[in-house]
C-alpha positions as CSV (number, residue, x, y, z in Angstrom):
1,X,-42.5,-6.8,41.1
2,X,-39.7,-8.6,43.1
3,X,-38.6,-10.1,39.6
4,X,-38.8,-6.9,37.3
5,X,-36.9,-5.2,40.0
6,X,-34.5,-8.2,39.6
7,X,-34.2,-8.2,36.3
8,X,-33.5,-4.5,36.4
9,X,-30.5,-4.4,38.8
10,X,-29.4,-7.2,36.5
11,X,-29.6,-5.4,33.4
12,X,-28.0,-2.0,35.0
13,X,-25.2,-4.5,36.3
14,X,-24.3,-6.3,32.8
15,X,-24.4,-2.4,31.3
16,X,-22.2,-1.9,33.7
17,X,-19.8,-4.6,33.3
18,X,-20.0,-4.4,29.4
19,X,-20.8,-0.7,28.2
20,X,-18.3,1.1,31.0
21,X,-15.5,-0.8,30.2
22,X,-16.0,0.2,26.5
23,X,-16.7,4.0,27.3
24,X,-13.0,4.1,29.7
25,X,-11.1,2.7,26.3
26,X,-12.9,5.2,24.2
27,X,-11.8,7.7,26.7
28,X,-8.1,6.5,27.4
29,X,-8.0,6.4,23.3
30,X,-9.2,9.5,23.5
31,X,-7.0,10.9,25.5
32,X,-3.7,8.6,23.9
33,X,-4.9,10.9,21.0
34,X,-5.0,14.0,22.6
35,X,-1.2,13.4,23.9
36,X,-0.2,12.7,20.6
37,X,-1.7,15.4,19.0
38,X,0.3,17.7,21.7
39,X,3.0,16.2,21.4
40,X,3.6,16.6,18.2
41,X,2.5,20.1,18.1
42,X,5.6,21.2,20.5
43,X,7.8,19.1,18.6
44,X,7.0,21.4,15.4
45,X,7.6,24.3,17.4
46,X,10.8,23.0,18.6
47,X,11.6,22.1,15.3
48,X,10.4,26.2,14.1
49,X,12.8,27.4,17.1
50,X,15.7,25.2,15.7
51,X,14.9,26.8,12.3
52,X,15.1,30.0,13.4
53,X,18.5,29.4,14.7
54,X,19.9,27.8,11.5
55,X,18.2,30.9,9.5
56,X,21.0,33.2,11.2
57,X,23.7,30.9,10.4
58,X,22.0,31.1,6.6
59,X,22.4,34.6,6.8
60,X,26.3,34.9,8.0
61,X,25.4,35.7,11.6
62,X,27.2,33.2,13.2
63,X,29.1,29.9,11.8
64,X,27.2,26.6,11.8
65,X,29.1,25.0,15.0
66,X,28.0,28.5,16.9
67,X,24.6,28.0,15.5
68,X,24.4,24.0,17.2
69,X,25.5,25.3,20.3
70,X,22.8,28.1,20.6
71,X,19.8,25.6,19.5
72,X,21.4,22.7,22.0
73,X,21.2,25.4,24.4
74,X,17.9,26.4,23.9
75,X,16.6,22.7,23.0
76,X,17.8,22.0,26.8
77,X,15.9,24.6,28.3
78,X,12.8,24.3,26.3
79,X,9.6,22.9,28.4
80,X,5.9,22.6,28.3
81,X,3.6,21.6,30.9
82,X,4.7,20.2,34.2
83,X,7.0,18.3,32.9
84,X,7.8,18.4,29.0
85,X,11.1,18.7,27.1
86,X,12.8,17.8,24.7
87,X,16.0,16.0,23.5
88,X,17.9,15.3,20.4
89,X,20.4,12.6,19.2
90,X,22.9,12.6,15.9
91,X,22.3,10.6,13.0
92,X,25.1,8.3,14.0
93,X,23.3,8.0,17.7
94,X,25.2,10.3,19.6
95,X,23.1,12.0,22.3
96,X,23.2,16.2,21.6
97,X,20.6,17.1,24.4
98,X,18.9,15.1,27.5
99,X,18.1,17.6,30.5
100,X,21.4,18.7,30.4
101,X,22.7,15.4,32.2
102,X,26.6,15.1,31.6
103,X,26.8,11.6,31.9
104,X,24.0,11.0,28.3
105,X,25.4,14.4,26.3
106,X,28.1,13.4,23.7
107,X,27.7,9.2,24.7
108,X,26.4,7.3,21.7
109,X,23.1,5.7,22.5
110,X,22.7,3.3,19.7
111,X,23.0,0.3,21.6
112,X,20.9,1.6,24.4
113,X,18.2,-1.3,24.9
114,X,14.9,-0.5,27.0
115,X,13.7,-3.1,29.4
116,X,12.1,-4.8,27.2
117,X,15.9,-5.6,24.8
118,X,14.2,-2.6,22.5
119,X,16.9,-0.7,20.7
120,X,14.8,2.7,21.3
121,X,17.5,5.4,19.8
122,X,17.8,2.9,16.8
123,X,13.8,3.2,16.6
124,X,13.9,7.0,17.0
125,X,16.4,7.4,14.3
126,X,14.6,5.2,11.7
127,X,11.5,6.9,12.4
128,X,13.0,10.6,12.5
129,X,15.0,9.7,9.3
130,X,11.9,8.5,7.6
131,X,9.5,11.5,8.1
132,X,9.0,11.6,11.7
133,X,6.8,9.3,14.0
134,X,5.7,7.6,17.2
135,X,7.8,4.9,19.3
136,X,6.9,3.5,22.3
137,X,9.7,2.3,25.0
138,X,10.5,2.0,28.4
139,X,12.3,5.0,30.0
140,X,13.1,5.7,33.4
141,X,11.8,9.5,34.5
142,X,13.8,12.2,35.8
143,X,15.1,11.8,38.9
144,X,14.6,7.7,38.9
145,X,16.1,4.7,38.0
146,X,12.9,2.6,37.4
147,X,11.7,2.3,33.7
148,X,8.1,3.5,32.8
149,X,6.2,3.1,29.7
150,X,6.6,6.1,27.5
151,X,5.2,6.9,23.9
152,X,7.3,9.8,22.0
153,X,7.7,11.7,19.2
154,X,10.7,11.9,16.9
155,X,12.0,13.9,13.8
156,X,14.8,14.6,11.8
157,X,15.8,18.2,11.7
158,X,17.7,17.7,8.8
159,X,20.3,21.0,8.6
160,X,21.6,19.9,12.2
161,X,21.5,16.3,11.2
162,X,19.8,15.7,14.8
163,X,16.4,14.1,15.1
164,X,14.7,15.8,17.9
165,X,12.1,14.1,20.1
166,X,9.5,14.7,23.3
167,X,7.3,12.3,24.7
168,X,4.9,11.7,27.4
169,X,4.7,8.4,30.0
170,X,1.6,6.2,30.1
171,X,1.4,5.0,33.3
């Protein structure tokens, strides 16, 4: 009895040292996907908002600069969840919209390297310019100067010539 016992409390142990681990990266996949899958979903109705904007300059309701300035405006105030937004740099790299911080709007980012030497509004441009997609960096939140590990979401809203991005951190 002592040894079926034994070999029980063995067998639950190596289940859980092999089968838990595999059920928290299922579930940390999981939930990678889930982010993902919101995140892109408020980028496209940023993207609708910004649309909507650029329909009344279509129309003759306000000139094209007046149109920028509304949807920067609005891009800048836009949030979802606790802590969501959104920002969006030129083609050439210049940054249009970051949480309305003076220092980043109007500064060309290009050269901007993450920790890591990773040239992350280069990435976001190739990615927004080629259909839109996911990059992963290191960014310092709001409020901080130390860099976290972030994953965003980039596209090119092509009338503005801005690609607009949002993102979530991973840690």
């Amino acid at each position: 009895m002592k040894k079926t016992f034994a070999a029980a409390l063995a067998g639950i142990f190596l289940a859980a040292v092999l089968i838990v681990p595999a059920f928290a990266l299922r579930s940390g996949a999981q939930v990678t996907a889930a982010m993902d899958l919101l995140i892109k979903s408020e980028l496209e109705t940023a993207l609708s908002l910004l649309q909507a904007v650029y329909a009344k300059h279509q129309k003759g309701e306000m000139s094209l600069e007046k149109a920028k300035d509304l949807a920067a405006s609005l891009l800048r105030e836009l949030r979802y969840g606790t802590d969501g937004y959104f920002w969006a740099d030129t083609l050439d790299g210049v940054n249009v919209v970051l949480h309305g911080q003076k220092d980043t709007e109007g500064r060309n980012r290009i050269a901007d390297k993450d920790a890591n030497g990773m040239l992350y509004v280069k990435a976001f441009l190739e990615k927004g310019k080629a259909g839109g997609g996911f990059v992963e960096y290191q960014f310092a939140k709001l409020g901080e100067t130390q860099r976290h590990p972030k994953r965003s979401y980039v596209k090119l809203f092509e009338p503005f010539g801005w690609v607009i991005g949002t993102g979530y951190y991973l840690d």
